[in-house]
C-alpha positions as CSV (number, residue, x, y, z in Angstrom):
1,X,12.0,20.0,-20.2
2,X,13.7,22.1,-17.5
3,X,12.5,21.1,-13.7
4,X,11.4,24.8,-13.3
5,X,9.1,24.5,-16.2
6,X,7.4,21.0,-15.0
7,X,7.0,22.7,-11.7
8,X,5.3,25.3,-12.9
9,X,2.9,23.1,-14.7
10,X,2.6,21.3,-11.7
11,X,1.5,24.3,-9.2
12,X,-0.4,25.9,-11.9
13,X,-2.3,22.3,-12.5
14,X,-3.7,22.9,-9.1
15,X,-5.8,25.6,-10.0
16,X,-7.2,23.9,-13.2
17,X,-10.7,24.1,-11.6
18,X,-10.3,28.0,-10.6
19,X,-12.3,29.1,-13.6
20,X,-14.9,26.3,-13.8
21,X,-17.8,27.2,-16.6
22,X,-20.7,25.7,-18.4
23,X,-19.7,26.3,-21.4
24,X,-15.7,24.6,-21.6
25,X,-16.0,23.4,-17.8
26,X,-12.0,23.5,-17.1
27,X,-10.7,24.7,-20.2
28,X,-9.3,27.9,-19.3
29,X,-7.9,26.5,-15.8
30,X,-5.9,23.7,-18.3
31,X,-4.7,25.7,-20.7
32,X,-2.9,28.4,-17.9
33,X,-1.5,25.5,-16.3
34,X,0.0,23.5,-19.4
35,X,1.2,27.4,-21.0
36,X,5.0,27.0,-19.8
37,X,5.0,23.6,-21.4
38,X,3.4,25.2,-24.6
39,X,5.7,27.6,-24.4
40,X,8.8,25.8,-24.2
41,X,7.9,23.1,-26.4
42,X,6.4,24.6,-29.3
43,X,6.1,28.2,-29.3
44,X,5.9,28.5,-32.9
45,X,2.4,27.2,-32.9
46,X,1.3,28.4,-29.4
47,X,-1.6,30.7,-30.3
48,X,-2.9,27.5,-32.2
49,X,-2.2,25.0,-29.6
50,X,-4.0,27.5,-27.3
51,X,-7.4,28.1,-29.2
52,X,-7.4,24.6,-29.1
53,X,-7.6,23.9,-25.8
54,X,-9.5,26.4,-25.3
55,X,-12.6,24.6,-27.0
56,X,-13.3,22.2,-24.3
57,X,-11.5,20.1,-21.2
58,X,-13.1,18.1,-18.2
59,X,-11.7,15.5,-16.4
60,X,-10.9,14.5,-12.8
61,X,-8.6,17.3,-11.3
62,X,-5.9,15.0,-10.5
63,X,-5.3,13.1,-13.8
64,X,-5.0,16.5,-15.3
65,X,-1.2,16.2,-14.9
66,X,-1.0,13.4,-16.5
67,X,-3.1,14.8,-19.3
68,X,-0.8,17.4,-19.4
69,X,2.4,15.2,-19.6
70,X,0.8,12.9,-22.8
71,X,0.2,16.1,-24.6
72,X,3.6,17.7,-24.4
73,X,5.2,14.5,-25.4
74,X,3.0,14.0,-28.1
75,X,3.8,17.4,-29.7
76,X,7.9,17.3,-28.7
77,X,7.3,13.9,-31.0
78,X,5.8,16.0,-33.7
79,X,2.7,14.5,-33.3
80,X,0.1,17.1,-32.8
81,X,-2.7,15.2,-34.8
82,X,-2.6,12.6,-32.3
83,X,-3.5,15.2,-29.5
84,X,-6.8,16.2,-30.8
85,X,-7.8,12.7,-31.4
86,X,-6.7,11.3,-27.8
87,X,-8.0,14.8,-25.6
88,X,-11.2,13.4,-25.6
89,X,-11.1,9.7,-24.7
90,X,-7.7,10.2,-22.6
91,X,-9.9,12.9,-20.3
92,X,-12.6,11.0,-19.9
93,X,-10.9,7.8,-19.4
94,X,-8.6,9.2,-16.5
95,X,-11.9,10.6,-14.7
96,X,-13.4,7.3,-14.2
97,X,-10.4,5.9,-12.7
98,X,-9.8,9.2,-10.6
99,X,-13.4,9.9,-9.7
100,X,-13.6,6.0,-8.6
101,X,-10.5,5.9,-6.6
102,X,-10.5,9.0,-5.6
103,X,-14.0,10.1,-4.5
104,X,-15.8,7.3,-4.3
105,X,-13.1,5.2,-2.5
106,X,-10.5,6.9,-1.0
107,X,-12.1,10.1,0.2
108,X,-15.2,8.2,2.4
109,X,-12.7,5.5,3.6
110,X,-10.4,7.9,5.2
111,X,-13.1,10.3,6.3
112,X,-14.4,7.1,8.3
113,X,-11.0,6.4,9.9
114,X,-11.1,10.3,10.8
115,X,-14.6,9.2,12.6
116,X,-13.5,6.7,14.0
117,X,-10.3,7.9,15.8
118,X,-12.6,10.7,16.8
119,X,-15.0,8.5,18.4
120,X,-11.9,6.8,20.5
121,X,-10.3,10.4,21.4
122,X,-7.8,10.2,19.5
123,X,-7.8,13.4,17.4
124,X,-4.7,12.7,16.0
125,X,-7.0,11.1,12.9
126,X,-7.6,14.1,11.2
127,X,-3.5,14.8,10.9
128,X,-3.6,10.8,10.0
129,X,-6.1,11.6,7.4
130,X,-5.3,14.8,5.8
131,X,-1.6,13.4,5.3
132,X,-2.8,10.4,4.1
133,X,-5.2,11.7,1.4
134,X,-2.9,14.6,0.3
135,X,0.0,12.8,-0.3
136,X,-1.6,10.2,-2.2
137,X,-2.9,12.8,-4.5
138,X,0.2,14.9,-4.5
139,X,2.2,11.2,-5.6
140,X,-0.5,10.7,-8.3
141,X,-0.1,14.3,-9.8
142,X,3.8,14.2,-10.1
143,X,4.1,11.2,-10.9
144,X,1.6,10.7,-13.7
145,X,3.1,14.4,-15.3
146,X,6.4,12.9,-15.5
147,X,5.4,9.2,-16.6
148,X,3.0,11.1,-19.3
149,X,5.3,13.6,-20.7
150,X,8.3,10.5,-20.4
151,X,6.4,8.2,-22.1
152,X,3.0,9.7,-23.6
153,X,0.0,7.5,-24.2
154,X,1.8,4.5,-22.3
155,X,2.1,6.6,-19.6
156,X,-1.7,7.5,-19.5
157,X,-2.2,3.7,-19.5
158,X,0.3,2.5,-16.5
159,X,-1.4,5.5,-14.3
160,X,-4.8,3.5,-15.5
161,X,-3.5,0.6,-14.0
162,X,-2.3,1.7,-11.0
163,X,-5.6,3.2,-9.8
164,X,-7.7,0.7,-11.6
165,X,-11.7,0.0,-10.7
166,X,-10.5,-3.4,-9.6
167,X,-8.0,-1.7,-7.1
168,X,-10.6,0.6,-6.2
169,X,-13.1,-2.1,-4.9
170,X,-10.4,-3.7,-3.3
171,X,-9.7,-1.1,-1.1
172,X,-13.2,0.3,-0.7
173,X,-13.8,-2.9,0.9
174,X,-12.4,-1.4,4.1
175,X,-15.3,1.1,4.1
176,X,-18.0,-2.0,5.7
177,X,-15.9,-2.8,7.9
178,X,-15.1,0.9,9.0
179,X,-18.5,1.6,9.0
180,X,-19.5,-1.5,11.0
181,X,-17.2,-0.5,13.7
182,X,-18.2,3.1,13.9
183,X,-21.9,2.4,13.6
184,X,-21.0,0.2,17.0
185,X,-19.9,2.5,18.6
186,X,-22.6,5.2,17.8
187,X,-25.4,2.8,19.5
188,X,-23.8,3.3,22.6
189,X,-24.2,0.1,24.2
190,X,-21.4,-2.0,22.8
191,X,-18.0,-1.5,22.9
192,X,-15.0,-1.9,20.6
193,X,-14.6,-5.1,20.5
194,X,-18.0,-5.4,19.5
195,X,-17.4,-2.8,16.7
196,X,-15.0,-5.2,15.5
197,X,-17.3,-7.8,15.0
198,X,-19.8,-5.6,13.1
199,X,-17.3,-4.3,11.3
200,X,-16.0,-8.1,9.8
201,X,-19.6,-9.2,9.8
202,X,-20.1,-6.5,7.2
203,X,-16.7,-6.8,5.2
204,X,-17.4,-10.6,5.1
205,X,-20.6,-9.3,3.7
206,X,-19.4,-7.6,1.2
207,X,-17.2,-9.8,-0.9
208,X,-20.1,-12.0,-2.2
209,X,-21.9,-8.7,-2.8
210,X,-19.0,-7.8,-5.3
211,X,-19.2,-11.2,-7.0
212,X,-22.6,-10.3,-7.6
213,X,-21.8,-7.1,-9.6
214,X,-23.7,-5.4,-6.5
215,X,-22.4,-2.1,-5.3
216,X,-21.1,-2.5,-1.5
217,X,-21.7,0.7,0.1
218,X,-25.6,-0.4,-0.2
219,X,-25.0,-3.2,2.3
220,X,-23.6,0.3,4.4
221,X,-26.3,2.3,3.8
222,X,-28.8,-0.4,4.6
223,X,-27.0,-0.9,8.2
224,X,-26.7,2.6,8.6
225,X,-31.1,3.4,8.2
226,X,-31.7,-0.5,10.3
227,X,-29.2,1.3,12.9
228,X,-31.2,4.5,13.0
229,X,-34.8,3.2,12.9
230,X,-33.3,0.5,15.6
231,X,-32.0,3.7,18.3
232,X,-35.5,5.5,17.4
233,X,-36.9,2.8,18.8
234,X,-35.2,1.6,21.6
């Protein structure tokens, strides 16, 4: 595929939500984006490969490159059975990973460290953050387009385990402590060092709580309404 057709894909890909509806949710946005690929690939059957996606699509925004990639390798391999068969659990497969890493995970644990470099005057966080989160996702769009059109389903699969749910609690496991520290320094009477304390009181918390199938951010919340009812008072 010629670079200026995958790039196409890939800026179009980022409007795939622009025409969100009830009724196919982000068909229309998916097919415009994987068009050129349609296109170039197999025009001879494009109005067909277009009604079809044009049925139904959902998935997490991000994987939809990815998506993309499986399905244009799949029908360069003359294996356009296989696409209708794998749209369905390959979508919703990729949004559990995506919506787990990416909005339950990543998202809150960077918007803490934004708080908290906030909270400590340095405002140079929300650069920090923004970077952060945007090239991860940016990294995760490119590259699972070229590792799905390169390699199809097995592609779909290594971008599975790269973001996997056991990754995912890994990391989040930085959101206790984050939110020990910050919820520190919100009462006002301790410092940072304090924070610090809170915060590993909290991660240290939280590991047993995964063991138990339990889902941490509960253990935050819990600190969070004990903090508030605790300043009410005081």
């Amino acid at each position: 595929m010629p670079i200026r057709v995958a790039a196409t894909i890939l800026w179009r890909s980022f409007f795939v939500q622009g025409a969100w509806n009830f009724r196919g949710m982000q068909n229309i946005g998916f097919t415009h984006a994987i068009l050129p690929g349609l296109k170039h690939s197999d025009p001879a059957n494009l109005q067909k490969n277009i009604e079809g996606y044009l049925r139904f699509f959902n998935t997490q925004p991000y994987m939809a490159p990815t998506i993309m990639g499986v399905h244009l390798h799949l029908i360069e391999q003359g294996k356009e059975e296989l696409v209708e068969k794998l749209k369905t659990s390959l979508s919703g497969s990729l949004a559990a990973v995506g919506d787990t890493f990416f909005w339950a995970t990543l998202k809150p644990l960077l918007a803490l460290l934004l708080l908290l470099t906030v909270f400590v005057d340095q405002l140079w966080g929300l650069a920090l953050a923004l970077i952060l989160y945007n090239g991860v996702h940016l990294w995760v769009m490119a590259w699972g387009f070229a590792q799905g059109y390169r390699l199809g389903p097995n592609g779909a699969l290594s971008i599975g385990r790269m973001l996997s749910v056991d990754l995912s609690k890994l990391v989040s496991l930085m959101i206790p402590f984050l939110s020990g520290v910050i919820l520190c320094l919100v009462s006002g009477r301790s410092g940072f060092s304090h924070g610090l304390l809170v915060g590993f009181l909290l991660f240290a918390a939280c590991i047993p709580a995964i063991k138990l199938k339990l889902n941490p951010i509960w253990i935050v919340y819990g600190v969070f309404v004990l903090s508030v009812i605790w300043t009410i008072l005081r």
